[in-house]
gemmi code that builds the backbone of each chain (N, CA, C; Angstrom):
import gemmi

chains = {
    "A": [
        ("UNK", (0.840, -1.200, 0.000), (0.000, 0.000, 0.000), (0.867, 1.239, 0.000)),
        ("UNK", (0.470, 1.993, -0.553), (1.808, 3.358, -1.318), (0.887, 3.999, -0.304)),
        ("UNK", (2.013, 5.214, 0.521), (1.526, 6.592, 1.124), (2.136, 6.924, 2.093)),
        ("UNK", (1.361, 7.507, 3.093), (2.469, 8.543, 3.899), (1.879, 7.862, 5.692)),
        ("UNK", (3.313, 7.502, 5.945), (3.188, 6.844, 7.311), (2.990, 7.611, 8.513)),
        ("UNK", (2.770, 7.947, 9.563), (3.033, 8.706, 10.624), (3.184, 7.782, 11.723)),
        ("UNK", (4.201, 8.063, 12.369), (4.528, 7.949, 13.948), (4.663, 8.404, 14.794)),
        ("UNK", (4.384, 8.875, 16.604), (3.392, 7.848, 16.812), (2.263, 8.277, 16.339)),
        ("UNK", (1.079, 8.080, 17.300), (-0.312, 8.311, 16.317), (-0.397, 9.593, 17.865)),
        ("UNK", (-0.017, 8.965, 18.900), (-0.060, 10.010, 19.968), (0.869, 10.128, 20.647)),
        ("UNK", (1.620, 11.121, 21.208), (2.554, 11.470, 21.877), (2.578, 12.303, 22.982)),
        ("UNK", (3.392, 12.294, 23.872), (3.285, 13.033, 25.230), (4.628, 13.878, 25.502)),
        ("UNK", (4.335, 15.034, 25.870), (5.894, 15.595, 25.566), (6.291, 16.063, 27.150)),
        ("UNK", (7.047, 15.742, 28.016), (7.106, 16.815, 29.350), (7.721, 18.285, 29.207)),
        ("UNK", (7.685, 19.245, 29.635), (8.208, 20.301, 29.744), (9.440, 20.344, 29.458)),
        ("UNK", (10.375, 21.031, 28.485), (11.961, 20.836, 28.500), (12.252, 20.515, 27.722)),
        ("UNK", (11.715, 18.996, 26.994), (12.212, 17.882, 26.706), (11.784, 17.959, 24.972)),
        ("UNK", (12.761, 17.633, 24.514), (12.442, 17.395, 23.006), (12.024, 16.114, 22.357)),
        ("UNK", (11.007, 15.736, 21.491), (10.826, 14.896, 20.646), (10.425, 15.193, 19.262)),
        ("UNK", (10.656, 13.356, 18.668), (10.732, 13.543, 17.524), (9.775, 13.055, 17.080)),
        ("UNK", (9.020, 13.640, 15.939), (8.195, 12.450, 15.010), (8.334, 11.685, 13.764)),
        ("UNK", (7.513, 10.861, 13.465), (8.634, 10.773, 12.248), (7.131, 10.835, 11.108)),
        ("UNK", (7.832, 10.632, 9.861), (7.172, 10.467, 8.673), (7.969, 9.835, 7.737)),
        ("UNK", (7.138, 8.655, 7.137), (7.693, 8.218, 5.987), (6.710, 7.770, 5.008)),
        ("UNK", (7.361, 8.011, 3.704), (6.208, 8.144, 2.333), (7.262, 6.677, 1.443)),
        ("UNK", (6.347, 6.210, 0.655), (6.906, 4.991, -0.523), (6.417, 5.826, -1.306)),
        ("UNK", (5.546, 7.147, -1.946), (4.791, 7.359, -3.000), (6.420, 8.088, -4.089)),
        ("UNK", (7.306, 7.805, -3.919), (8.498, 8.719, -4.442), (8.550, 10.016, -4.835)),
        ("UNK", (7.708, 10.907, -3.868), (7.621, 12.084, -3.764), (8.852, 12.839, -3.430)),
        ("UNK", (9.345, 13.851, -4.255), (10.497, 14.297, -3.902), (10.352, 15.358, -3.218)),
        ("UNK", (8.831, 15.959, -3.259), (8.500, 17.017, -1.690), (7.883, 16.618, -0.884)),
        ("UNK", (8.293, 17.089, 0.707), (7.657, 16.537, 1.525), (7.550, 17.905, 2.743)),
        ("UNK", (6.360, 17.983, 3.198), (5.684, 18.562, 4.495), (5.417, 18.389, 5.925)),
        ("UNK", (5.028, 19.378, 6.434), (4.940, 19.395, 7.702), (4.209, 20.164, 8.051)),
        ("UNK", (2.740, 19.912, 8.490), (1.910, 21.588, 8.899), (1.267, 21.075, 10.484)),
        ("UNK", (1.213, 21.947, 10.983), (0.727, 22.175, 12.107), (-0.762, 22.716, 12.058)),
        ("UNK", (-2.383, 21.461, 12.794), (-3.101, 22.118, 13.462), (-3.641, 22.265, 14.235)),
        ("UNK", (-4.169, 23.827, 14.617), (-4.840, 23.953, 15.533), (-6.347, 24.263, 15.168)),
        ("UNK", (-6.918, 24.511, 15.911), (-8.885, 24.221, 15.557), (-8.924, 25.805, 15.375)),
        ("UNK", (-9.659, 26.487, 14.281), (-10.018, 27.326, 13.593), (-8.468, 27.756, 12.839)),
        ("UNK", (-7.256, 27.671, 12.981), (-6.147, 28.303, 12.132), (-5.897, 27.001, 11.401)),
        ("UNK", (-6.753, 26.173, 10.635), (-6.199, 25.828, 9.294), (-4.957, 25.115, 9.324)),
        ("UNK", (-4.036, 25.049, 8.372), (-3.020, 24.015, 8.275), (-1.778, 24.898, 8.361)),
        ("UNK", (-0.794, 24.665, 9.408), (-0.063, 26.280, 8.724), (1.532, 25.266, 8.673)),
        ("UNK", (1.905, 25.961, 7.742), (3.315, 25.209, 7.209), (4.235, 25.514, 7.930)),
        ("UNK", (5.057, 24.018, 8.781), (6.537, 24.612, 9.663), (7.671, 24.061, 8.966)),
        ("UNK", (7.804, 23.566, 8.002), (8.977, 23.104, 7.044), (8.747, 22.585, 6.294)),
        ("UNK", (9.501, 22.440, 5.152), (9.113, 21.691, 3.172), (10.862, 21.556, 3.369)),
        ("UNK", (10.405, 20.364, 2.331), (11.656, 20.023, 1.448), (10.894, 19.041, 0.166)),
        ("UNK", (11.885, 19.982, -1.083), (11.902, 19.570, -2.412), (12.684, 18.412, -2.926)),
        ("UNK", (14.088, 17.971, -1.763), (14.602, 17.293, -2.439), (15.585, 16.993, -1.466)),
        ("UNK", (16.269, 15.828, -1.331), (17.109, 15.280, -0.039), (18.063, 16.015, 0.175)),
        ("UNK", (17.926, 16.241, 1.436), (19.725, 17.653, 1.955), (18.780, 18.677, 1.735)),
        ("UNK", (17.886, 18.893, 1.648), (17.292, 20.600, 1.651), (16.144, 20.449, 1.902)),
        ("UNK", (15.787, 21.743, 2.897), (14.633, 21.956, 3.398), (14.326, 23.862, 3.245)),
        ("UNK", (13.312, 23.864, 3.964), (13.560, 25.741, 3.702), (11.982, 25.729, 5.114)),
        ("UNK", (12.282, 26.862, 5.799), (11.331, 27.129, 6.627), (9.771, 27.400, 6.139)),
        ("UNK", (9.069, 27.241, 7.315), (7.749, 28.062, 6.253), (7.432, 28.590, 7.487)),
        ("UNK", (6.152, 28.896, 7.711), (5.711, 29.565, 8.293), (5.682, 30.368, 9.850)),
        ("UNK", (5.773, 29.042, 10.567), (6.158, 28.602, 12.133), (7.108, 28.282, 12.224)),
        ("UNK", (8.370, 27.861, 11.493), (9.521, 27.123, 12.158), (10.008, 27.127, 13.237)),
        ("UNK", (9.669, 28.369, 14.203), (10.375, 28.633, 15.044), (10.099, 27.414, 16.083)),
        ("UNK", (10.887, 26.771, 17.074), (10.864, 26.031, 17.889), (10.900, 24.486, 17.413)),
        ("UNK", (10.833, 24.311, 15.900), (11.008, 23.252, 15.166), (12.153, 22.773, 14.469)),
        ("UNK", (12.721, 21.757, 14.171), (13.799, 21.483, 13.122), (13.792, 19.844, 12.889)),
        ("UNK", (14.279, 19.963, 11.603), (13.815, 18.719, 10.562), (15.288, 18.188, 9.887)),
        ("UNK", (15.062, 17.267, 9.134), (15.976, 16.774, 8.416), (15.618, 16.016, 7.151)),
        ("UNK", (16.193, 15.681, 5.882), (15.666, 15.252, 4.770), (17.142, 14.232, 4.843)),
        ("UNK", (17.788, 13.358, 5.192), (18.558, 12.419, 4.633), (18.495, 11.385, 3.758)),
        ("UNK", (16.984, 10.707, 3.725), (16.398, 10.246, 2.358), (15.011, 10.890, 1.849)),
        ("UNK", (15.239, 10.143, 0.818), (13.771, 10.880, 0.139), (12.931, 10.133, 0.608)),
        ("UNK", (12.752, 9.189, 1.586), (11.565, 8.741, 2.050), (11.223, 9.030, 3.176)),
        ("UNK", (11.843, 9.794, 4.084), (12.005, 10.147, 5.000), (11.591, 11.773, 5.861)),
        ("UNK", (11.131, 12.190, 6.611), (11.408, 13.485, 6.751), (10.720, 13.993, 8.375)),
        ("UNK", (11.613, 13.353, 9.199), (11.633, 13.669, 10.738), (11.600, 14.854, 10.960)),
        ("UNK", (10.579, 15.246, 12.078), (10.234, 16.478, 12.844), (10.610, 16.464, 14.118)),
        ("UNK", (11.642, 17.406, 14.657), (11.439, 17.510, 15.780), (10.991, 19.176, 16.500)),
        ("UNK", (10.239, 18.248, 17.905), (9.486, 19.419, 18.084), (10.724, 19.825, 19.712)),
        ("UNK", (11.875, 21.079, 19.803), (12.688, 21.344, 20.436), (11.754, 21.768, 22.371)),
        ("UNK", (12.354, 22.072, 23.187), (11.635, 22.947, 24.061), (11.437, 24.082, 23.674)),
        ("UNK", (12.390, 24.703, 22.334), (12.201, 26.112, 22.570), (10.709, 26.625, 22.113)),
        ("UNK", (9.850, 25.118, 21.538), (8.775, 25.504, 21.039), (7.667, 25.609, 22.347)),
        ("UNK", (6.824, 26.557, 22.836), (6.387, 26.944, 23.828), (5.148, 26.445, 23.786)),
        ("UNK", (4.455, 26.424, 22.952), (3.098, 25.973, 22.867), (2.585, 24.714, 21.690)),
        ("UNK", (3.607, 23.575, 22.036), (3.756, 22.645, 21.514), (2.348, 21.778, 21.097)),
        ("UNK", (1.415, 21.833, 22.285), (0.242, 20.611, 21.984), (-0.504, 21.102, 20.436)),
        ("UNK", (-0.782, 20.296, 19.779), (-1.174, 20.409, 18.669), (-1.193, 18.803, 17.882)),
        ("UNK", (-2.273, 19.106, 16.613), (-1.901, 18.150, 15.607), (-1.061, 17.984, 14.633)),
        ("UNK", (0.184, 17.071, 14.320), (0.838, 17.423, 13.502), (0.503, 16.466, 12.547)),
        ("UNK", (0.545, 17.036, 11.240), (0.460, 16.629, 9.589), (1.311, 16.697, 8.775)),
        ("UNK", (2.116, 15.336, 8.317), (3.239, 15.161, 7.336), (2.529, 15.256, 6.127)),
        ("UNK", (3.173, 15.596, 5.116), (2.358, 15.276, 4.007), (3.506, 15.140, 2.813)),
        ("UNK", (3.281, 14.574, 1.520), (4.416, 14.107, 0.623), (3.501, 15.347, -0.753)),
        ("UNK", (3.761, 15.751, -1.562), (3.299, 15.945, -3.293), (3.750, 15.829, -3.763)),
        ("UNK", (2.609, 15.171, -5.101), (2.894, 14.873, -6.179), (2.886, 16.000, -7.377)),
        ("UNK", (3.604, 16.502, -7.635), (3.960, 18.379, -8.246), (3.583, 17.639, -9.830)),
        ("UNK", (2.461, 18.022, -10.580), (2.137, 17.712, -12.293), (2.357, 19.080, -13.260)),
        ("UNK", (2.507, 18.979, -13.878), (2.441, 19.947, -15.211), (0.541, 20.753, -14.483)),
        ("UNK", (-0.129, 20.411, -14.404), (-1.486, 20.466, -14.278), (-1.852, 20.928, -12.571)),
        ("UNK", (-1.377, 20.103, -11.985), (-1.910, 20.066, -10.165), (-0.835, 19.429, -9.514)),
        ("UNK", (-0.893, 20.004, -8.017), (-0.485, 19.825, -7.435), (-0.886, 19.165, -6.383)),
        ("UNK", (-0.778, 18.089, -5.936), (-1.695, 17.015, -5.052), (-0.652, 16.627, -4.064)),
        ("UNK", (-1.578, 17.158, -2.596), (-1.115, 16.573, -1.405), (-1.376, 15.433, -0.516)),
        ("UNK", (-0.586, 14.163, -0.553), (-1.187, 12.986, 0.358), (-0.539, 13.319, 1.622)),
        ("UNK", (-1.859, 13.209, 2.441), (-1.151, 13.327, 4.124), (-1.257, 12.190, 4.971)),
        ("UNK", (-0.396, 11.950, 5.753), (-0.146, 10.966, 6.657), (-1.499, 10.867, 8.039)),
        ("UNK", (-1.722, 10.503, 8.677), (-2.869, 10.226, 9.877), (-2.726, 11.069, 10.891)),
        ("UNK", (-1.818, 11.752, 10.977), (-1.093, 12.773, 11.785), (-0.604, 12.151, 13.138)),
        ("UNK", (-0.251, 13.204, 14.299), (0.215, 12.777, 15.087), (-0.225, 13.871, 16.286)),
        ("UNK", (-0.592, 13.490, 16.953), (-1.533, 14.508, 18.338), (-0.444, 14.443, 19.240)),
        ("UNK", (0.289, 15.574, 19.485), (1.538, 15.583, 20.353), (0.690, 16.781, 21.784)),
        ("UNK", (0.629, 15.862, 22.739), (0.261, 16.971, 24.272), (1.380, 16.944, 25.137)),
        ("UNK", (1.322, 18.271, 25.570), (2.129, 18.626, 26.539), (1.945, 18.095, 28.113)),
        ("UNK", (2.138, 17.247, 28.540), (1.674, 17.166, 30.296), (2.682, 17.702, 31.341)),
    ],
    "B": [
        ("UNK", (3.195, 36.610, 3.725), (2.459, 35.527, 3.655), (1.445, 35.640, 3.006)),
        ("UNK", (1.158, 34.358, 1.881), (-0.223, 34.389, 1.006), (-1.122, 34.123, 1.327)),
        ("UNK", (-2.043, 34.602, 1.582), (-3.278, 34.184, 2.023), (-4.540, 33.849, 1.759)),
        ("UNK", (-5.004, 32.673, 1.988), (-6.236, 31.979, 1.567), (-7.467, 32.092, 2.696)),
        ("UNK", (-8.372, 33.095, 2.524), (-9.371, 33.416, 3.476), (-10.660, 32.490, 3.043)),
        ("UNK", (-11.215, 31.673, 3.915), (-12.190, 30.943, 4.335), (-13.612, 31.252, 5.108)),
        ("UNK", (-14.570, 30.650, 4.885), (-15.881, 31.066, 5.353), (-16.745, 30.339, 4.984)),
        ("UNK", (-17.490, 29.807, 5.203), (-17.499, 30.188, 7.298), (-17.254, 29.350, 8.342)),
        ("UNK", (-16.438, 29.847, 9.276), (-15.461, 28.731, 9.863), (-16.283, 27.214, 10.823)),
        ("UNK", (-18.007, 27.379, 10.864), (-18.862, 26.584, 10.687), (-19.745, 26.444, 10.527)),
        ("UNK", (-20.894, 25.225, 9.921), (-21.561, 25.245, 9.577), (-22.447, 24.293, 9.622)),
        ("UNK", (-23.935, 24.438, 9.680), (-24.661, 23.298, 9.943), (-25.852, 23.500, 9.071)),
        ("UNK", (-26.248, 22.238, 8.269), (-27.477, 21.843, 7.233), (-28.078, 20.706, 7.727)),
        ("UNK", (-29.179, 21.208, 7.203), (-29.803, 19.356, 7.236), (-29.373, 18.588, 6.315)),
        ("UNK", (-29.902, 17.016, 6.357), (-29.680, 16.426, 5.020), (-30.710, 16.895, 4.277)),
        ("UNK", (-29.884, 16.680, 2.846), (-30.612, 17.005, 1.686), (-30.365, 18.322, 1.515)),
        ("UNK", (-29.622, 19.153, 2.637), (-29.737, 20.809, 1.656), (-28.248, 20.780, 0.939)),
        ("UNK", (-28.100, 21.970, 1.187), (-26.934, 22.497, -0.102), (-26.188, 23.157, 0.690)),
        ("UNK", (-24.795, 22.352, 1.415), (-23.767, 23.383, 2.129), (-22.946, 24.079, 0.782)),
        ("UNK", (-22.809, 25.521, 1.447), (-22.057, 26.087, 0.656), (-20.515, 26.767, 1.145)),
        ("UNK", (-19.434, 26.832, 1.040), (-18.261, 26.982, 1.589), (-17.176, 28.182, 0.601)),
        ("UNK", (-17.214, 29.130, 1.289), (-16.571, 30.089, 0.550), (-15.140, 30.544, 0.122)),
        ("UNK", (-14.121, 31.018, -0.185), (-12.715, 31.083, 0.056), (-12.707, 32.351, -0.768)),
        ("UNK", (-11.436, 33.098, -0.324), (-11.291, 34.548, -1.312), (-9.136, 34.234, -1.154)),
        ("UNK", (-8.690, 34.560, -1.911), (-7.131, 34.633, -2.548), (-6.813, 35.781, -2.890)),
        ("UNK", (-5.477, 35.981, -2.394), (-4.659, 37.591, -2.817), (-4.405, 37.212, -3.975)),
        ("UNK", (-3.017, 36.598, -4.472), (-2.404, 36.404, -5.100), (-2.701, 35.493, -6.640)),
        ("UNK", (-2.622, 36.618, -7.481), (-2.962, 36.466, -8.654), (-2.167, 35.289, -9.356)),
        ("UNK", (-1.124, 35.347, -8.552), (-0.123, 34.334, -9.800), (-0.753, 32.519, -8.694)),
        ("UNK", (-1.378, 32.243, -8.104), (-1.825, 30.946, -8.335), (-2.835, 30.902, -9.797)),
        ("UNK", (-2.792, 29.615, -9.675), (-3.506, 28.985, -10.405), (-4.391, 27.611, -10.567)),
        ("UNK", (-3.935, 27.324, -8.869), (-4.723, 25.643, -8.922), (-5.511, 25.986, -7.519)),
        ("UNK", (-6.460, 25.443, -7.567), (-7.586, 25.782, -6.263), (-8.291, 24.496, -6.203)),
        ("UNK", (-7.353, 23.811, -5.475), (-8.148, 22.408, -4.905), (-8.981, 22.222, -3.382)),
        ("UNK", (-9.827, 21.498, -2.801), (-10.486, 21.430, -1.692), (-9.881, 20.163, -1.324)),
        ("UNK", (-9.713, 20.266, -0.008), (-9.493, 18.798, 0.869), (-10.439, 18.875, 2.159)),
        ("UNK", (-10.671, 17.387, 2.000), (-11.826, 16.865, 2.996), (-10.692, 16.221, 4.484)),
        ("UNK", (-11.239, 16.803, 5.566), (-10.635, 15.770, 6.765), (-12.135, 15.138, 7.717)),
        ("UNK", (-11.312, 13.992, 7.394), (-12.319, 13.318, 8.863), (-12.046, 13.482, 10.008)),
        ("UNK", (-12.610, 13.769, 11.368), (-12.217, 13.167, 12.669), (-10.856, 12.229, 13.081)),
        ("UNK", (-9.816, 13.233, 13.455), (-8.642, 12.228, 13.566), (-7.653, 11.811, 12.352)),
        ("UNK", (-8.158, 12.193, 11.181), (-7.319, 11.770, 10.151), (-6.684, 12.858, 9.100)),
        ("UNK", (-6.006, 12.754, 8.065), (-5.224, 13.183, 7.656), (-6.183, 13.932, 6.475)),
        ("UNK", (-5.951, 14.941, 5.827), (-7.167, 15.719, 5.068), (-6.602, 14.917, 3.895)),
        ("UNK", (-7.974, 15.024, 2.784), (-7.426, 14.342, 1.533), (-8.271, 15.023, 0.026)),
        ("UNK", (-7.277, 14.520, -0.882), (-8.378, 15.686, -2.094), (-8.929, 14.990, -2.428)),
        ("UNK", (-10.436, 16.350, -2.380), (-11.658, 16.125, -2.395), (-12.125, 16.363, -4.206)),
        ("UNK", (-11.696, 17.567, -4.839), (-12.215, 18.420, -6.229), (-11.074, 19.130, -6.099)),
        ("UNK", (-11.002, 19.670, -7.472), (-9.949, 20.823, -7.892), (-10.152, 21.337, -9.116)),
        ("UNK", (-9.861, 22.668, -8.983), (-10.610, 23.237, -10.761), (-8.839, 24.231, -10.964)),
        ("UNK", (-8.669, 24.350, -12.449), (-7.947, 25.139, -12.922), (-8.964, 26.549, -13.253)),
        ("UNK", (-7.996, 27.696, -13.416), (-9.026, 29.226, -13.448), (-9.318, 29.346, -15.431)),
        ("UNK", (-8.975, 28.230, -16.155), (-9.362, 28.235, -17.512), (-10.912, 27.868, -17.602)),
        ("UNK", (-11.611, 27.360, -16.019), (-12.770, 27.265, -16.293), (-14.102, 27.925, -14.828)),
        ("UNK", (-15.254, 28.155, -15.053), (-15.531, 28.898, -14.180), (-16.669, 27.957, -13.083)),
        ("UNK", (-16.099, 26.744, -13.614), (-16.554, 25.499, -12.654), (-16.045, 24.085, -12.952)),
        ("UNK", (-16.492, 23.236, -11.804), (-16.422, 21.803, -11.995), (-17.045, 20.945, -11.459)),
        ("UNK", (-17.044, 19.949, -11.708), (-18.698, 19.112, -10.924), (-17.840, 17.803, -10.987)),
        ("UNK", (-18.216, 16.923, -9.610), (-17.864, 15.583, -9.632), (-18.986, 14.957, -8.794)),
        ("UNK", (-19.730, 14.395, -9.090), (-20.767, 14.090, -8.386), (-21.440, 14.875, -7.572)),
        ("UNK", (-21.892, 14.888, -5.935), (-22.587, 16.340, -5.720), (-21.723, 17.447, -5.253)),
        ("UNK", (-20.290, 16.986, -5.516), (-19.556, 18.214, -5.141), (-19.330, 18.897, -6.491)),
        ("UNK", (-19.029, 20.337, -6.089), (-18.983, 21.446, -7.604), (-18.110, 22.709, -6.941)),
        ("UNK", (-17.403, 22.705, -7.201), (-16.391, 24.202, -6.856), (-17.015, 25.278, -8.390)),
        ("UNK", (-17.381, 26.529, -7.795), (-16.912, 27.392, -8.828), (-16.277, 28.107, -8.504)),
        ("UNK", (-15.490, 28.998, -9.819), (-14.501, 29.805, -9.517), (-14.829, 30.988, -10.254)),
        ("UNK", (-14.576, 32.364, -9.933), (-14.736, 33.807, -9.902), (-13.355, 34.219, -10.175)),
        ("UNK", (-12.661, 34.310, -11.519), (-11.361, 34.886, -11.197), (-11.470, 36.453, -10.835)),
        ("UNK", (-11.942, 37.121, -11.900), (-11.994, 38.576, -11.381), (-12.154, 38.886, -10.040)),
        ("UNK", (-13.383, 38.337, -8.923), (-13.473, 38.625, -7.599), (-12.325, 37.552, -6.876)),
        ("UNK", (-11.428, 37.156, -7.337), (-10.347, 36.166, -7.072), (-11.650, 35.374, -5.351)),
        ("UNK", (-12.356, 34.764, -6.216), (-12.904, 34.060, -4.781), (-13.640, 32.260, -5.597)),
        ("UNK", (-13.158, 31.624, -4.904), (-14.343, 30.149, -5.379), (-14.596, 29.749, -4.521)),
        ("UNK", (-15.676, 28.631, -4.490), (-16.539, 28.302, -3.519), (-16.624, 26.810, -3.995)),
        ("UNK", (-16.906, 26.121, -2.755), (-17.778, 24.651, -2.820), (-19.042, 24.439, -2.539)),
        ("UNK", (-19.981, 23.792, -3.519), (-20.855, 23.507, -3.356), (-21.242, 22.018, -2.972)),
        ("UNK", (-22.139, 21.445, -1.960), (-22.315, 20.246, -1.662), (-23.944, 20.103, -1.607)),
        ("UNK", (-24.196, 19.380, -3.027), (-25.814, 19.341, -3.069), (-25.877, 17.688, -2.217)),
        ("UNK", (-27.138, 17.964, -2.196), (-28.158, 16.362, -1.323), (-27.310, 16.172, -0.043)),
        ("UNK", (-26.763, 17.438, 0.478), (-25.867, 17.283, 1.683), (-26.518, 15.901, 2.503)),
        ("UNK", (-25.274, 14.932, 2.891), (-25.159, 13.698, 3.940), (-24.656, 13.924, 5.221)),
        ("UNK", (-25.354, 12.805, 5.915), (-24.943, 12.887, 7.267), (-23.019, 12.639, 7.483)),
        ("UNK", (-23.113, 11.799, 6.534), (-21.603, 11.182, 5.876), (-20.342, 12.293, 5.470)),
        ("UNK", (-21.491, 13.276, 5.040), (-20.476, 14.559, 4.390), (-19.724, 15.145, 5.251)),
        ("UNK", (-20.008, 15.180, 6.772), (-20.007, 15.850, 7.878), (-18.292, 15.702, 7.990)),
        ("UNK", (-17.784, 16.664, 8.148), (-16.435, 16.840, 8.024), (-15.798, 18.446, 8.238)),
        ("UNK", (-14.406, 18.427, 8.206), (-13.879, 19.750, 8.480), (-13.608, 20.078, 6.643)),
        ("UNK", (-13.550, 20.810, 6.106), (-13.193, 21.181, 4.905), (-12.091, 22.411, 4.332)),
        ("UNK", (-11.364, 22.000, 3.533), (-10.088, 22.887, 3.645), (-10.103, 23.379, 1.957)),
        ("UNK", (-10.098, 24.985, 1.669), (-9.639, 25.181, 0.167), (-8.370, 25.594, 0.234)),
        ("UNK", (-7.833, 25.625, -0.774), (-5.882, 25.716, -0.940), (-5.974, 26.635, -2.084)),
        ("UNK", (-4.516, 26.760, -2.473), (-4.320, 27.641, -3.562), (-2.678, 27.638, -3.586)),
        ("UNK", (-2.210, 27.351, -5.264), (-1.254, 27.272, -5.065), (-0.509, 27.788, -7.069)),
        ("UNK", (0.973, 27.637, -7.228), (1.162, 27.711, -8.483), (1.619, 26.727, -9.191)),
        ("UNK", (0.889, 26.083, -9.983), (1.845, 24.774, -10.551), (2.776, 25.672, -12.004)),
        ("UNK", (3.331, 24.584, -12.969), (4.165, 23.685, -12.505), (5.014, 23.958, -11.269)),
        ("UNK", (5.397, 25.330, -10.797), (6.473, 25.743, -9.959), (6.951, 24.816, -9.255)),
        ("UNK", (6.128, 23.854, -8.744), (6.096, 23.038, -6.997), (6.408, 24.126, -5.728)),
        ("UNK", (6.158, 25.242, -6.125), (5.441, 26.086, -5.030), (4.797, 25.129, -3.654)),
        ("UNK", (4.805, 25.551, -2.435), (3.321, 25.156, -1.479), (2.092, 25.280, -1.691)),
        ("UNK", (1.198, 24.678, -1.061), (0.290, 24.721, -1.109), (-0.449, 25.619, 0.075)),
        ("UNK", (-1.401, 26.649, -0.269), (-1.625, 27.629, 1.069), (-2.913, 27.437, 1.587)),
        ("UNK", (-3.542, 26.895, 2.672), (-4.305, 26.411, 3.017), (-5.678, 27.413, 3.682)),
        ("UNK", (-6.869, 27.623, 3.561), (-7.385, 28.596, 4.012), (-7.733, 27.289, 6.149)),
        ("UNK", (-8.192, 28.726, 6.206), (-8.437, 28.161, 7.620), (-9.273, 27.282, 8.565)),
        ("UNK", (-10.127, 26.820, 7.486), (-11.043, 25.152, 7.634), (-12.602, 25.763, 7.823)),
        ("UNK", (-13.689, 24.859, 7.329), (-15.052, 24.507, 7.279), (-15.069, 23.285, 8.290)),
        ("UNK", (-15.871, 23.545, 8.862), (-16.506, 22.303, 10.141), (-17.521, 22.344, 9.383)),
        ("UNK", (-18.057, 21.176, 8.951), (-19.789, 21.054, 8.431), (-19.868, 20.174, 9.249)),
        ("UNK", (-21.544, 20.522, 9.602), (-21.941, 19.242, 10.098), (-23.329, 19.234, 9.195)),
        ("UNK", (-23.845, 17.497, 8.843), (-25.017, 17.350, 8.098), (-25.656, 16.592, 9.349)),
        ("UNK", (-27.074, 17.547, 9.822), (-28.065, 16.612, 10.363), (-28.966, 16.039, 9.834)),
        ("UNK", (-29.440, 14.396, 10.446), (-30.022, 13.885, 9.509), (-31.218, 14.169, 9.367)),
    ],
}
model = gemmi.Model(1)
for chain_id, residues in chains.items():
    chain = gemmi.Chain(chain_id)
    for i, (resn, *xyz) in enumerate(residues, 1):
        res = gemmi.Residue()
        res.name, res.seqid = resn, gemmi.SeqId(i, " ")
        for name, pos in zip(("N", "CA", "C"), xyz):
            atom = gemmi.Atom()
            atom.name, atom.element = name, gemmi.Element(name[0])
            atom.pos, atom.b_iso = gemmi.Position(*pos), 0.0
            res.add_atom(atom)
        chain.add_residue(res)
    model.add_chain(chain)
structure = gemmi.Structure()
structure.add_model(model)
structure.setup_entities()
């Protein structure tokens, strides 16, 4: 079955402490995402990458950082410096056409703060 | 930041009516305006998508039209279902570029039966 994996499905973070999530896609998407949500603000973008070894910030990065070492790959971590961590997070891979641009997203991952 | 404005952030029909879901776009240089559906807990997924060469599209009872001049399109959901009941997301983006995709800020529908 081709698509976009997420791990875990729920996570618990303590104060301080950094974790990671992960994402992995088989669809051989050479871009891959990361959006953050919260209930009424929509999907908002905290890192992309087009292509392995490169990423570029988007929207939120702050308190976040990622890595692209394969193209199937594309780990999030969420640092302490991020303050208001609980949220849903959404990996997502596209498929970029001459025509459209189509996003498959992973099941996400519900990260709370206790 | 580009922005994809949404409306109305919820909404409730019976079955059988006609939810309608609005979006308005700055930025002239997109060109692809797709909708994604999320369920409860899961990952959003595409739903319809129209290019601005036409001033609609229909896939069964879903139908986006699009307004380029008032840079705004909308979804339409006729014989609304209890089933339909979902959060709903319009985007906007530039192909070929592989640009992002910019997400407006979500539809909660709910269909009562």
């Amino acid at each position: 079955d081709g698509g976009i994996t997420q791990s875990p499905k729920y996570l618990f973070r303590k104060e301080g402490q950094n974790v990671t999530l992960s994402c992995e896609q088989n669809l051989n998407h050479d871009a891959m995402y990361w959006y953050r949500q919260d209930p009424g603000q929509g999907l908002r973008l905290i890192y992309y990458s087009q292509i392995v070894n490169d990423f570029q910030k988007g929207d939120i990065a702050e308190g976040y950082s990622v890595s692209r070492e394969k193209k199937e790959s594309f780990p999030l971590t969420v640092t302490s410096a991020q303050k208001n961590p609980t949220a849903f997070y959404l990996c997502a891979s596209m498929r970029q056409g001459a025509s459209a641009t189509e996003a498959f997203f992973g099941q996400g991952t519900r990260l709370t703060v206790v | 930041q580009q922005q994809v404005k949404q409306s109305p952030q919820s909404l409730i029909v019976q079955k059988g009516g006609i939810s309608i879901i609005n979006c308005a776009y700055e930025n002239t240089a997109f060109d692809y305006f797709p909708w994604y559906q999320q369920f409860p807990g899961k990952g959003p997924a595409l739903l319809i998508a129209i290019r601005p060469d036409v001033s609609e599209k229909k896939e069964g009872r879903f139908t986006i039209s699009f307004n380029k001049s008032a840079k705004q399109f909308s979804l339409h959901i006729m014989d609304s279902q209890p089933g339909d009941s979902a959060t709903y997301f319009c985007a906007a983006s530039k192909v070929p570029s592989g640009s992002r995709l910019t997400f407006g800020e979500g539809t909660q529908l709910t269909v009562n039966p």
